[in-house]
Backbone and ligand atoms as CSV (ligand in chain L), in Angstrom:
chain,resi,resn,atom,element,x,y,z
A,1,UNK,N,N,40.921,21.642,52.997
A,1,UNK,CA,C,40.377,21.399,51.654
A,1,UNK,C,C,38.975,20.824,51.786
A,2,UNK,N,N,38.424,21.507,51.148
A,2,UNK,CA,C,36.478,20.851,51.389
A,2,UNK,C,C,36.126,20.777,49.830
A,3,UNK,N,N,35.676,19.507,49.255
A,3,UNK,CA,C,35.373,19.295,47.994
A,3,UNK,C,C,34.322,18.771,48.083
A,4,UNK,N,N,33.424,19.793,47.147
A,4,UNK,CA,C,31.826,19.660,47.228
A,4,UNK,C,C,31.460,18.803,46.244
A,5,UNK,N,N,30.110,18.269,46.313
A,5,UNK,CA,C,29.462,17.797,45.054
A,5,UNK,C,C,28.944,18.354,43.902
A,6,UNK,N,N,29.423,18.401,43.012
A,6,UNK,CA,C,28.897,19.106,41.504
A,6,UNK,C,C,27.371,18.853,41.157
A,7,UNK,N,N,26.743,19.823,40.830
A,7,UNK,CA,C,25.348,19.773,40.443
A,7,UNK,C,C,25.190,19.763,39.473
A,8,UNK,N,N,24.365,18.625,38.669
A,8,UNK,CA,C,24.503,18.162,37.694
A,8,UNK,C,C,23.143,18.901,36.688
A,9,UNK,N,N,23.345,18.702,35.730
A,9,UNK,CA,C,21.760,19.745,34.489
A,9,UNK,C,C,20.678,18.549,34.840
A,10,UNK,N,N,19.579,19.650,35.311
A,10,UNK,CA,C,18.513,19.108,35.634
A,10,UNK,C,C,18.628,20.197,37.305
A,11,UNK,N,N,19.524,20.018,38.490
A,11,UNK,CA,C,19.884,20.384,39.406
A,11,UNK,C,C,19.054,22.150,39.088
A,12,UNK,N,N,17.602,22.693,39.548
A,12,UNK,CA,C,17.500,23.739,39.353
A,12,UNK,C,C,18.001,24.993,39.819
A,13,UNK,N,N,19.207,24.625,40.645
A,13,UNK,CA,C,20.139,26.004,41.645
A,13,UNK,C,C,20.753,26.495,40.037
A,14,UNK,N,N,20.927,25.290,39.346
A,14,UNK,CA,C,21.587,25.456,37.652
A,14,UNK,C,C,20.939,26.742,36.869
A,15,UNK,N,N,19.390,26.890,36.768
A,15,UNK,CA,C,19.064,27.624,36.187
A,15,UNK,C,C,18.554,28.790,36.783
A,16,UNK,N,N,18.983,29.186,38.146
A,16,UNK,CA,C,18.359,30.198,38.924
A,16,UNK,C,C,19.469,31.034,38.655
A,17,UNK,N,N,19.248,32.323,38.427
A,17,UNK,CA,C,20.391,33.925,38.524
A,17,UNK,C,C,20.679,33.537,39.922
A,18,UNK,N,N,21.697,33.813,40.502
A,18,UNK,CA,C,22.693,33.859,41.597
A,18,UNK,C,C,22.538,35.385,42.609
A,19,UNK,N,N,22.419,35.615,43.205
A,19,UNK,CA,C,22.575,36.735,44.077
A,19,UNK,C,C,24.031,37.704,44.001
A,20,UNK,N,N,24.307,38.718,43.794
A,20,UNK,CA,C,25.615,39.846,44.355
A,20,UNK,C,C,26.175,39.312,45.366
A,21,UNK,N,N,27.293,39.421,45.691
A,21,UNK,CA,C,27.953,39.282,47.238
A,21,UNK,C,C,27.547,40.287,47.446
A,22,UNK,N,N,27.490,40.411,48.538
A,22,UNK,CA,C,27.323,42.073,49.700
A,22,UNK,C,C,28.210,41.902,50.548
A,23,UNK,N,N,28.689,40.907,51.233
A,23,UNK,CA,C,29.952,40.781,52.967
A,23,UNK,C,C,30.687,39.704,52.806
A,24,UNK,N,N,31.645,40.432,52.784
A,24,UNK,CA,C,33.030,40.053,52.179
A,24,UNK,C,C,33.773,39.551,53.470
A,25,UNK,N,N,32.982,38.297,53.807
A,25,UNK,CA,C,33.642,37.571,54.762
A,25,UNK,C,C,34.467,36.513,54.492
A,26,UNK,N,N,34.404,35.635,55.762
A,26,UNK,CA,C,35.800,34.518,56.062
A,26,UNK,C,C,35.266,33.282,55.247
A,27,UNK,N,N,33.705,33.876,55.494
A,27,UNK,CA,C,32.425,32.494,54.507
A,27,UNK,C,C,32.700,32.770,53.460
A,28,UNK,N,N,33.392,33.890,52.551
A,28,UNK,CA,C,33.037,34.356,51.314
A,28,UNK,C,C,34.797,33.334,50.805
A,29,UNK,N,N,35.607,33.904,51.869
A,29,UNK,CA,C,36.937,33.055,51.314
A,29,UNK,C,C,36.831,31.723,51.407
A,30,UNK,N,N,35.908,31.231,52.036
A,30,UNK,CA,C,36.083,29.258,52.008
A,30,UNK,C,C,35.209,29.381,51.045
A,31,UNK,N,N,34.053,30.075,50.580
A,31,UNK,CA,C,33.504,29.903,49.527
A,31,UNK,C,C,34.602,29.606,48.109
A,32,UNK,N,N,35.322,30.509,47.986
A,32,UNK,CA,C,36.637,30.807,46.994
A,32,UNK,C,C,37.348,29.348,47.100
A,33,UNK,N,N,37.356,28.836,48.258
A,33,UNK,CA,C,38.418,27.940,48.342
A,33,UNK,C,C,37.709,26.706,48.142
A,34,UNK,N,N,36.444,26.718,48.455
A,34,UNK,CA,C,35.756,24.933,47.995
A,34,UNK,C,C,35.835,25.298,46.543
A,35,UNK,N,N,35.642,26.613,45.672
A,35,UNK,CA,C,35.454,26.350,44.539
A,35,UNK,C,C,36.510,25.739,44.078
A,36,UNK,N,N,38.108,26.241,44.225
A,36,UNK,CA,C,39.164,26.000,44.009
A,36,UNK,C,C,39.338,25.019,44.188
A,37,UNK,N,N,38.612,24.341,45.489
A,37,UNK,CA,C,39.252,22.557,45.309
A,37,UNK,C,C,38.957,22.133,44.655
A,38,UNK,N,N,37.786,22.239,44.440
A,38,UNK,CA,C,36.474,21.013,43.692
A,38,UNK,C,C,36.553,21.328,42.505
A,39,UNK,N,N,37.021,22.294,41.611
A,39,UNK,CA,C,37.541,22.851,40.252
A,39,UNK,C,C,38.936,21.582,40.331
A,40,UNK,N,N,39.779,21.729,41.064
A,40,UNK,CA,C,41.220,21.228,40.818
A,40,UNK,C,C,40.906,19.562,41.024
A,41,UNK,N,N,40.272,19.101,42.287
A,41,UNK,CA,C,40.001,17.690,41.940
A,41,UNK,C,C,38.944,17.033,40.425
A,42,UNK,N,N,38.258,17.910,40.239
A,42,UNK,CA,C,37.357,17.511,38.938
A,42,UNK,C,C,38.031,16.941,38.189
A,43,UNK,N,N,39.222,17.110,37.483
A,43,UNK,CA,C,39.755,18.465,37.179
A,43,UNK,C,C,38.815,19.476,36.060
A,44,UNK,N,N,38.728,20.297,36.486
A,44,UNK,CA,C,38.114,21.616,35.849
A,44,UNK,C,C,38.608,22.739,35.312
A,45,UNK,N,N,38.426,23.563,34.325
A,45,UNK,CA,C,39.449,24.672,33.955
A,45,UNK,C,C,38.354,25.902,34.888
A,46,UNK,N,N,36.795,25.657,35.487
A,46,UNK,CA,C,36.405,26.767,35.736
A,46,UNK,C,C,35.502,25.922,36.690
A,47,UNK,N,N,34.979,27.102,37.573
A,47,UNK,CA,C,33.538,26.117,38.549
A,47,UNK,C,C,32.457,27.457,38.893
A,48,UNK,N,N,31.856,27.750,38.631
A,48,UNK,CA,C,30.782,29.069,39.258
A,48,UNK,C,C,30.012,28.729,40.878
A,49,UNK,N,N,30.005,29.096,41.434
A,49,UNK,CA,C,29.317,28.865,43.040
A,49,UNK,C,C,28.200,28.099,42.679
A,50,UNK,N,N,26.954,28.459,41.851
A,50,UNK,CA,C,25.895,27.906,41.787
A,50,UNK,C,C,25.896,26.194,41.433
A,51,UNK,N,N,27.198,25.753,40.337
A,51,UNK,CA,C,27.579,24.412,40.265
A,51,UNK,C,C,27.715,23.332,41.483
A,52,UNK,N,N,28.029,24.107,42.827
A,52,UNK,CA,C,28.222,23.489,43.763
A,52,UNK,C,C,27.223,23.749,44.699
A,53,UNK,N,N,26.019,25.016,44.108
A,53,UNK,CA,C,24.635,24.708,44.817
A,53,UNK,C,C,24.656,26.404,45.810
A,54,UNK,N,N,25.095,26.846,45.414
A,54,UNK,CA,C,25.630,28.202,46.022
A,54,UNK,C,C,25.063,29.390,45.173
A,55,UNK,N,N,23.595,29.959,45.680
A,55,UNK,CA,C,23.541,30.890,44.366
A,55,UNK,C,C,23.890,32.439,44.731
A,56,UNK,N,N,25.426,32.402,44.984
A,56,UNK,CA,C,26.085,33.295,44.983
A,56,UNK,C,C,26.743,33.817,43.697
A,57,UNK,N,N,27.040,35.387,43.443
A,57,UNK,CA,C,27.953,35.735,41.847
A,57,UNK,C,C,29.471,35.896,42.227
A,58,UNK,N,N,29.763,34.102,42.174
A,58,UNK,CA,C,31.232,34.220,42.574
A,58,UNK,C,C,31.512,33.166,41.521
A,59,UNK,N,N,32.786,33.189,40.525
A,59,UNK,CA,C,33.262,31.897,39.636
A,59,UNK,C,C,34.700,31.947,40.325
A,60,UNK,N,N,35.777,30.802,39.849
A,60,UNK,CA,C,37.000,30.494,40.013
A,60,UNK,C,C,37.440,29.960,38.473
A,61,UNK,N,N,38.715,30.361,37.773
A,61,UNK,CA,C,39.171,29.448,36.864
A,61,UNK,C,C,40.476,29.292,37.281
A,62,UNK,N,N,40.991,28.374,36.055
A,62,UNK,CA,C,42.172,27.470,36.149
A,62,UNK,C,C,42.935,27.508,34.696
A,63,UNK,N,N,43.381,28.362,34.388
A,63,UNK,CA,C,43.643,28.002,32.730
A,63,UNK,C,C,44.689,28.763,32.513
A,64,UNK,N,N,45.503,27.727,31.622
A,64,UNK,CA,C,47.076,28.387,31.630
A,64,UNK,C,C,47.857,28.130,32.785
A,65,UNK,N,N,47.775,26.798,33.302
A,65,UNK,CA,C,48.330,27.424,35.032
A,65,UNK,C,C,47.877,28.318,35.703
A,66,UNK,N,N,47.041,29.360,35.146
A,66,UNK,CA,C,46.543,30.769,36.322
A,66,UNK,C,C,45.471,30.451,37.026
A,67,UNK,N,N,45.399,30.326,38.146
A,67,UNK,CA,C,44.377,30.290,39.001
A,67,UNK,C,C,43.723,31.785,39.306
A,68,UNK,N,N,42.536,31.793,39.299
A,68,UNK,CA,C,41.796,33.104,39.453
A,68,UNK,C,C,40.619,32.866,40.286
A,69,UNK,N,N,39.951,33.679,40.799
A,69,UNK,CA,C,38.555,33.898,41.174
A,69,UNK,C,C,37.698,35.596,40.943
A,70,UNK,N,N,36.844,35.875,40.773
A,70,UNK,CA,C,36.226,37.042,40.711
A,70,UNK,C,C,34.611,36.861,41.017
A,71,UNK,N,N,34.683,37.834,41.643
A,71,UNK,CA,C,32.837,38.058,42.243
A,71,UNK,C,C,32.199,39.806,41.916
A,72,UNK,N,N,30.687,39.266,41.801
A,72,UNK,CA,C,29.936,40.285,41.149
A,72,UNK,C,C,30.588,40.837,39.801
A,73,UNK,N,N,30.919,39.948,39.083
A,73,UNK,CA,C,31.483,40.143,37.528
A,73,UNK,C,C,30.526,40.836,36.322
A,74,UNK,N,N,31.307,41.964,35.627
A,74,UNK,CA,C,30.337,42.434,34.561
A,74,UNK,C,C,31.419,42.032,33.492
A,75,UNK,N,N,30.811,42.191,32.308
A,75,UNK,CA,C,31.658,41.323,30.743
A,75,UNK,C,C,31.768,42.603,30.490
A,76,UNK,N,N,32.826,43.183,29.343
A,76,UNK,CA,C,32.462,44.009,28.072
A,76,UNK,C,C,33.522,42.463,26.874
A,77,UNK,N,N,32.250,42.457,25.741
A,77,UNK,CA,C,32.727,41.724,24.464
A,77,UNK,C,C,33.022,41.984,23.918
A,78,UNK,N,N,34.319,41.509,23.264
A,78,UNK,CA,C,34.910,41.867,21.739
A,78,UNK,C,C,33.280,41.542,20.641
A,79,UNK,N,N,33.616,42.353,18.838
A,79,UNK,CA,C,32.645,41.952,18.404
A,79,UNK,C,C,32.838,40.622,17.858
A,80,UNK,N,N,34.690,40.438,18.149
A,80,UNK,CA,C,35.378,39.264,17.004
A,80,UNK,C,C,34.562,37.882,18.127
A,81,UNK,N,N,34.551,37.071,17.481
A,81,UNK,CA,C,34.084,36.220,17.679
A,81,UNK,C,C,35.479,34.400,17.528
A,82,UNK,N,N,34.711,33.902,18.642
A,82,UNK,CA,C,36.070,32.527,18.651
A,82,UNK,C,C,35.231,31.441,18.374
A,83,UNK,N,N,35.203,30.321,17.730
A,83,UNK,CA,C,34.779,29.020,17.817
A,83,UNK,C,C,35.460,27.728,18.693
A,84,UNK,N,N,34.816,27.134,19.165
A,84,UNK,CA,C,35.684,25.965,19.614
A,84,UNK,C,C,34.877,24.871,20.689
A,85,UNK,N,N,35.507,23.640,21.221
A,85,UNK,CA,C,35.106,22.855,21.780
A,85,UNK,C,C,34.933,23.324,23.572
A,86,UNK,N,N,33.737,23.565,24.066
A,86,UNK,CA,C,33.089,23.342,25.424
A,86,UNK,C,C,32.554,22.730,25.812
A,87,UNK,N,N,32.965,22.500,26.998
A,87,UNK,CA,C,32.140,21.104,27.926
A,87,UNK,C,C,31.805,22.349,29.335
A,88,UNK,N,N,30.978,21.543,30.049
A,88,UNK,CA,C,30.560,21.822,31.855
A,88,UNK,C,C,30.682,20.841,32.550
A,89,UNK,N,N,31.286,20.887,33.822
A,89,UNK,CA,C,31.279,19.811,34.962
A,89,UNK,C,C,30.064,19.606,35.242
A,90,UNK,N,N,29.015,20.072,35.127
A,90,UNK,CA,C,27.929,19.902,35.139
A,90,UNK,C,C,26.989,18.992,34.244
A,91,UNK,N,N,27.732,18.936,32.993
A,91,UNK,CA,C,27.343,17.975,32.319
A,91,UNK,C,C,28.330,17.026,31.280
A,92,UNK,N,N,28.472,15.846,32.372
A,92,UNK,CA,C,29.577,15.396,32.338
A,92,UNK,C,C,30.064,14.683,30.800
A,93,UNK,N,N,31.115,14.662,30.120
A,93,UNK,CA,C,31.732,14.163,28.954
A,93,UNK,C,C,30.650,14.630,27.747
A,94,UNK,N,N,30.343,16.031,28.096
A,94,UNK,CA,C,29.729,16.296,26.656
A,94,UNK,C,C,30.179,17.756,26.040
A,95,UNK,N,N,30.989,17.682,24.964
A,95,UNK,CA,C,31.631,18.894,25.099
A,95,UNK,C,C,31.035,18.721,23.288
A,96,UNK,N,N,31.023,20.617,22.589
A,96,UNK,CA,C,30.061,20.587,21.626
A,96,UNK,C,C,30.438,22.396,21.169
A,97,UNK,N,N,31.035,22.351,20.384
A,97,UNK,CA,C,31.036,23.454,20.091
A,97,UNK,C,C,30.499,25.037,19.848
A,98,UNK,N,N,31.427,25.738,20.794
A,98,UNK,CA,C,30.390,26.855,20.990
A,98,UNK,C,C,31.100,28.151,21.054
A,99,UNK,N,N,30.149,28.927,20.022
A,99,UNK,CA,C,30.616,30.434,19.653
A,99,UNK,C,C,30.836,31.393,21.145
A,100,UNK,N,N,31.822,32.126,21.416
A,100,UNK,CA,C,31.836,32.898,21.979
A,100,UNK,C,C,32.934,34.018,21.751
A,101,UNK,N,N,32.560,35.355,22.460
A,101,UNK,CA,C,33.252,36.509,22.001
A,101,UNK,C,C,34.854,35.786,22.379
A,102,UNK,N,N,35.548,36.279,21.383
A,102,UNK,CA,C,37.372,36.030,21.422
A,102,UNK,C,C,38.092,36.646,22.498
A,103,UNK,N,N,37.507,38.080,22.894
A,103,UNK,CA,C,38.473,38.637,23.907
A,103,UNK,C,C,37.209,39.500,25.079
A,104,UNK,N,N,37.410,39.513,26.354
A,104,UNK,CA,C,36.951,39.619,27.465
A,104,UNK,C,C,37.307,40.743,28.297
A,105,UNK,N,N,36.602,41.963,28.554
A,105,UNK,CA,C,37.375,42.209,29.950
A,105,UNK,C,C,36.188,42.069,30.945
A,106,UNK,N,N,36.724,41.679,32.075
A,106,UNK,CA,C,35.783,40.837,33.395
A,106,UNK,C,C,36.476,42.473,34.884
A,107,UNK,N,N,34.971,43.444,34.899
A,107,UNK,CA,C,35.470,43.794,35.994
A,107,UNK,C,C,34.833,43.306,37.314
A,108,UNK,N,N,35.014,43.337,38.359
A,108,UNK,CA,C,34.494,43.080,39.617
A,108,UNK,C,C,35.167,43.176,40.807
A,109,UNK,N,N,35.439,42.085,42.060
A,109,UNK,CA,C,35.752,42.598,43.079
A,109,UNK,C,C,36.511,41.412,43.018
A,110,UNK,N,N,37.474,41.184,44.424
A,110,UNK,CA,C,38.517,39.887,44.340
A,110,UNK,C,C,37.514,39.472,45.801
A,111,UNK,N,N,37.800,38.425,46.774
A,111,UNK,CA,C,37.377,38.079,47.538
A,111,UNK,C,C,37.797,38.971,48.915
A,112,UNK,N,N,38.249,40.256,48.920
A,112,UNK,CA,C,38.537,41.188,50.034
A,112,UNK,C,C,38.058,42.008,49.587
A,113,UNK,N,N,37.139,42.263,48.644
A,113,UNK,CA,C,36.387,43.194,48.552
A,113,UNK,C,C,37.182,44.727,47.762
A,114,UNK,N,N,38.192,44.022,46.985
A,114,UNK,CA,C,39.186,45.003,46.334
A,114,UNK,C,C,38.439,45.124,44.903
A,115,UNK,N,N,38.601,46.413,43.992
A,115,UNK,CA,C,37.783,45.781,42.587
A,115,UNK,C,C,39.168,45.405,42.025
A,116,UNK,N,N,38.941,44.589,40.908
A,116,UNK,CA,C,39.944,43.918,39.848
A,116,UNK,C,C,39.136,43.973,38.200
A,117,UNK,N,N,40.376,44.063,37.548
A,117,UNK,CA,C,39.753,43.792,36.343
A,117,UNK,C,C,40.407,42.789,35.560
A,118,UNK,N,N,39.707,41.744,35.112
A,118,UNK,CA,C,40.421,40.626,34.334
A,118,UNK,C,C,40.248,40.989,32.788
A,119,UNK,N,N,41.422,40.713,32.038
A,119,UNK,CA,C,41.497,40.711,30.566
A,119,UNK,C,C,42.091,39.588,29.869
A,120,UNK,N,N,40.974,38.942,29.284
A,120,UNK,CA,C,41.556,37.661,28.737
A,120,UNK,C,C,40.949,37.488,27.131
A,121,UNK,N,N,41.661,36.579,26.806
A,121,UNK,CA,C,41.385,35.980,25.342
A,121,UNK,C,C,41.399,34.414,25.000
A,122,UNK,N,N,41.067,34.475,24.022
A,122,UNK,CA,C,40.279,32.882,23.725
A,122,UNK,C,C,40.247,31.948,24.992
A,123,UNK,N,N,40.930,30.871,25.595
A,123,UNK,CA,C,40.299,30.322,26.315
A,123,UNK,C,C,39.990,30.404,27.758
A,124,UNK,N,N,40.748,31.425,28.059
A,124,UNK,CA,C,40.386,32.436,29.263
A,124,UNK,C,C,39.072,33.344,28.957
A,125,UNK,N,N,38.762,33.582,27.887
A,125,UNK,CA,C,37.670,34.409,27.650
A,125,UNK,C,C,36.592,33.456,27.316
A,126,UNK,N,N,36.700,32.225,26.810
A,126,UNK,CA,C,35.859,31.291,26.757
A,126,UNK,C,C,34.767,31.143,28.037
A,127,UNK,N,N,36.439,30.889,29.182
A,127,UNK,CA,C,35.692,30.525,30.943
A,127,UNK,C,C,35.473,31.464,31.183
A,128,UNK,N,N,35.527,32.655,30.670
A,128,UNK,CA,C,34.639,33.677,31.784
A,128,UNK,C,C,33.348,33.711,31.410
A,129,UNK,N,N,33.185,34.175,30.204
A,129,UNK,CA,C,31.571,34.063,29.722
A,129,UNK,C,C,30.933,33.148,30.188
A,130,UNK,N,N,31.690,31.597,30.030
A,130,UNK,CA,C,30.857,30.550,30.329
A,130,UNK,C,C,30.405,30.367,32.020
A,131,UNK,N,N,31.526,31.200,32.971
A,131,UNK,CA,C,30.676,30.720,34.220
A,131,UNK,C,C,30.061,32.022,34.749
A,132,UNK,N,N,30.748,33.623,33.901
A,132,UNK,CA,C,29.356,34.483,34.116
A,132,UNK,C,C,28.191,34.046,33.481
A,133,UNK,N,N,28.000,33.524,32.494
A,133,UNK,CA,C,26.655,33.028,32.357
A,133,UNK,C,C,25.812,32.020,33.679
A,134,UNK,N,N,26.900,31.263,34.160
A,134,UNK,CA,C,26.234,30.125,35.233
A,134,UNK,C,C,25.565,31.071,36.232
A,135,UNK,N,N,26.324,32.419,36.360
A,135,UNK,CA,C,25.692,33.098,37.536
A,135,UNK,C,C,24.043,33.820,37.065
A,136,UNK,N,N,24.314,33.955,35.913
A,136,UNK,CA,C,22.417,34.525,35.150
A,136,UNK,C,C,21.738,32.992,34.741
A,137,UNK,N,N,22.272,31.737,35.477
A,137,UNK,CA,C,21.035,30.907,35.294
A,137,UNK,C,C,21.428,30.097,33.458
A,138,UNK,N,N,22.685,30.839,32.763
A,138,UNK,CA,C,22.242,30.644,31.286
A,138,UNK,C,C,23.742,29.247,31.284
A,139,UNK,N,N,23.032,28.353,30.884
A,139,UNK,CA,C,24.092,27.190,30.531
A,139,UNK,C,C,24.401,27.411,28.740
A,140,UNK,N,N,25.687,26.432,28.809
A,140,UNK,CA,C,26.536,26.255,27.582
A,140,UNK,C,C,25.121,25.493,26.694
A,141,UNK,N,N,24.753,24.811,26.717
A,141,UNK,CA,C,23.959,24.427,25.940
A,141,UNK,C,C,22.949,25.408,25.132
A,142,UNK,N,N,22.432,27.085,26.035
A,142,UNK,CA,C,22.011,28.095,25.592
A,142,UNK,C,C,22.377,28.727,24.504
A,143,UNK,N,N,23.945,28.594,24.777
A,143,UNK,CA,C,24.394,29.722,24.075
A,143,UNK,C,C,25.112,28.774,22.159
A,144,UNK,N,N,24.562,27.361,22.204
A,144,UNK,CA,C,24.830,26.633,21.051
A,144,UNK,C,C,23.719,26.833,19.735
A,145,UNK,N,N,24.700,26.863,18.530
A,145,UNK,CA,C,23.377,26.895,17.640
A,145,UNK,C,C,22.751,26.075,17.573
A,146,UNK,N,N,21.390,26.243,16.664
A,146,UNK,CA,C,19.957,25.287,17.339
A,146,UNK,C,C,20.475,23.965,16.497
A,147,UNK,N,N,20.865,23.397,15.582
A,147,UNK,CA,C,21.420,22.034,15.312
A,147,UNK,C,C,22.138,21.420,16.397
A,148,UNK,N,N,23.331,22.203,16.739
A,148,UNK,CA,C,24.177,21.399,17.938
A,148,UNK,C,C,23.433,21.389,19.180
A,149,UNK,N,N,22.968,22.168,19.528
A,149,UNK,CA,C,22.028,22.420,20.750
A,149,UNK,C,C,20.658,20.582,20.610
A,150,UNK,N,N,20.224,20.831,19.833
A,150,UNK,CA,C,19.529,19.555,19.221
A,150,UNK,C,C,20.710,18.256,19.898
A,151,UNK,N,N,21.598,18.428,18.783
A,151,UNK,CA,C,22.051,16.542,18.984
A,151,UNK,C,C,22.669,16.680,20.635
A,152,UNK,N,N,23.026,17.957,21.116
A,152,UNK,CA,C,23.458,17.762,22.413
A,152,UNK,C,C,22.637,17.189,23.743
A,153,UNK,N,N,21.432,17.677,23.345
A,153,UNK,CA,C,20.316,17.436,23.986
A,153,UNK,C,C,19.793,16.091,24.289
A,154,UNK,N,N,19.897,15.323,22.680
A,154,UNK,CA,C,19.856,13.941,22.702
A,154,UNK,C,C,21.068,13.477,23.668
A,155,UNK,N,N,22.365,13.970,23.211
A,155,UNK,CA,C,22.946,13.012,23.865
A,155,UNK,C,C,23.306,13.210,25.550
A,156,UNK,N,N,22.120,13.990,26.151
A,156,UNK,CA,C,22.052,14.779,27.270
A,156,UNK,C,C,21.522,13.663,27.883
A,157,UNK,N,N,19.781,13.704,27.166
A,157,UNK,CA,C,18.764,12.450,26.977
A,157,UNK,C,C,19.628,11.199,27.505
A,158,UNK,N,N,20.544,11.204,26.550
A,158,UNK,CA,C,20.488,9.363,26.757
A,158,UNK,C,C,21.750,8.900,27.655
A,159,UNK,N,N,22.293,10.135,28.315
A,159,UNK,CA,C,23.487,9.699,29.094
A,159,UNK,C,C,22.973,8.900,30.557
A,160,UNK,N,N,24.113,8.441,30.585
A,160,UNK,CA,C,23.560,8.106,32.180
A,160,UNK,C,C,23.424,8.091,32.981
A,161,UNK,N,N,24.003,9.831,33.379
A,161,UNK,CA,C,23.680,10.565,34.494
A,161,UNK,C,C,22.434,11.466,34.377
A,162,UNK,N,N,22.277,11.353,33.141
A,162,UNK,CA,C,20.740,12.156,33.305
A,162,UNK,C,C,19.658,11.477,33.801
A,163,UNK,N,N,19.168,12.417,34.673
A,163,UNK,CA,C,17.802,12.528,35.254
A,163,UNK,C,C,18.377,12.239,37.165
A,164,UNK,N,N,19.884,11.982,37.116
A,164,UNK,CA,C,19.972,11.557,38.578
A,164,UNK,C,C,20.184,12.578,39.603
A,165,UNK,N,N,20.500,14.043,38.583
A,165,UNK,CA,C,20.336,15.298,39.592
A,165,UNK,C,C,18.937,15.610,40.240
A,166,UNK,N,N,17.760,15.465,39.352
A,166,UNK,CA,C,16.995,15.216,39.530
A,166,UNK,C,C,16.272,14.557,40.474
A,167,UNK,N,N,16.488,12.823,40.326
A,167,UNK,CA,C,16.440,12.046,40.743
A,167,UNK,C,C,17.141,12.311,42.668
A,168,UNK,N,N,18.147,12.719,42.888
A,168,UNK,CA,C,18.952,12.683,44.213
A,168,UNK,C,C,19.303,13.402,44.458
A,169,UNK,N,N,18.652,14.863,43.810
A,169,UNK,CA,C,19.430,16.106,44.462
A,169,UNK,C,C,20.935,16.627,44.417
A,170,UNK,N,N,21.371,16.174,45.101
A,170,UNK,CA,C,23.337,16.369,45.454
A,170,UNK,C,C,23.880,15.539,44.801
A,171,UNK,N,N,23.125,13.967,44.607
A,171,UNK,CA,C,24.361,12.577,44.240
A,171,UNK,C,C,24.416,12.606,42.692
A,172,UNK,N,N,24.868,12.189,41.878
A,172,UNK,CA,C,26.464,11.368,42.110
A,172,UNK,C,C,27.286,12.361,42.156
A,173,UNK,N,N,28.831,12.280,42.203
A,173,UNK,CA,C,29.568,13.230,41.681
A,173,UNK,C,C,30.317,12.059,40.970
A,174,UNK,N,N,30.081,12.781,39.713
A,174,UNK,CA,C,30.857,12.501,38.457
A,174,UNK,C,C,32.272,12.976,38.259
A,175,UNK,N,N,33.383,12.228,37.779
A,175,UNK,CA,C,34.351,12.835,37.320
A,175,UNK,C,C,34.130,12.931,35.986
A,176,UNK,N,N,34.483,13.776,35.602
A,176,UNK,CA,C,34.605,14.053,33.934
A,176,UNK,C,C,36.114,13.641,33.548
A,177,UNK,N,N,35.558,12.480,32.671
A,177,UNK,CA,C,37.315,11.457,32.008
A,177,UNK,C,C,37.854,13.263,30.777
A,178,UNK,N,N,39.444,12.410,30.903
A,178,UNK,CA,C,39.732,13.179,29.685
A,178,UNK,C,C,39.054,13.227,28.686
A,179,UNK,N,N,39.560,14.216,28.021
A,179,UNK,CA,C,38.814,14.507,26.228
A,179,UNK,C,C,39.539,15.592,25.711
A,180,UNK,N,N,39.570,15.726,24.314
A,180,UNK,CA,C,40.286,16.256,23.426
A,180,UNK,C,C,39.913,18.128,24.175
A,181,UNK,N,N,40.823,18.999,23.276
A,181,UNK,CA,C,40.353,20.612,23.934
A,181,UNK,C,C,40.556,20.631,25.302
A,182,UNK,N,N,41.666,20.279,25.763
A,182,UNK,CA,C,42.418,20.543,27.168
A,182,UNK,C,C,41.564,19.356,28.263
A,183,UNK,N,N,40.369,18.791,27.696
A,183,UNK,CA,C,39.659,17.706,28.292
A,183,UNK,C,C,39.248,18.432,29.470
A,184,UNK,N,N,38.848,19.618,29.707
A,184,UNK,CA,C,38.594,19.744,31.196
A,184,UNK,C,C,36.958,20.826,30.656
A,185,UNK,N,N,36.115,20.346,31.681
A,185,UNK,CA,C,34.518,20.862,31.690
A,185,UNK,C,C,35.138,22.134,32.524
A,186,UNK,N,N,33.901,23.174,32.259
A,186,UNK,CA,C,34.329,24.555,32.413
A,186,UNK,C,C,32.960,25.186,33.752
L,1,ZN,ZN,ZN,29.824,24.991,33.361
């Protein structure tokens, strides 16, 4: 079990697009498997490679009991649309409501280089968007309307881990306390 440090907003691996896998190695499965730890100790319902500083297009979730991973992921969106409460391990105890498509299908490859296709809805379809976005660089805060996006920002501002990704690169690692909406950053 290898549990990495979470990269916190500010951390610019955060806003860089991620690279394709190409070699579907033994590096690519411990890749899979730090995500998996460091998702499950957080606790986390999702973790994208780049969160842990990896700008690889690999995510892991956790939701429903189902553990998953998928790499080099493409979306197709429902047009229906879901509302609801999101947070990121990345930015710790701030969760803020945010529109995303209701139902998902996620195709790509599994970590042997097999393709798979994932089909999910509401909060399985929530975490996929949200950590295929981590792999194009685009955080939850992007995808909020511009009011919530606003007070989130402030209260981005005035937390008190901001500025220490920044500030230290790798340090702190934050746990994210419970909170209402399954309490787990995505
Ligand atoms: Zn996130």
């Amino acid at each position: 079990m290898s549990i990495q440090p979470i990269r916190l907003f500010g951390d610019p691996v955060l806003t860089t697009p991620a690279s394709p896998v190409e070699v579907f190695d033994k590096e690519l499965r411990k890749l899979v498997k730090d995500l998996t730890d460091t998702m499950r100790d957080a606790p986390g319902a999702g973790l994208a490679a780049p969160q842990i500083g990896v700008s690889l297009r690999v995510f892991v979730w956790d939701v429903d009991d189902e553990l998953g991973h998928l790499i080099n992921p493409s979306l197709s969106l429902s047009e229906e649309m879901q509302d609801g409460q999101e947070g990121c391990l990345s930015f710790p105890d701030v969760y803020y409501d945010t529109p995303r498509a209701l139902r998902v299908v996620a195709r790509g490859m599994n970590m042997h280089g097999e393709p798979v296709t994932i089909e999910g809805s509401e909060y399985l379809a929530r975490a996929i968007q949200h950590e295929t976005d981590h792999l194009d660089g685009i955080l939850f805060i992007d995808r909020m309307p511009g009011e919530s996006r606003k007070s989130a920002m402030k209260e981005i501002r005035e937390s008190e881990w901001f500025g220490s990704a920044i500030a230290h690169g790798r340090e702190p690692v934050i746990k994210v306390s419970p909170h209402s909406t399954r309490g787990l950053g995505i």
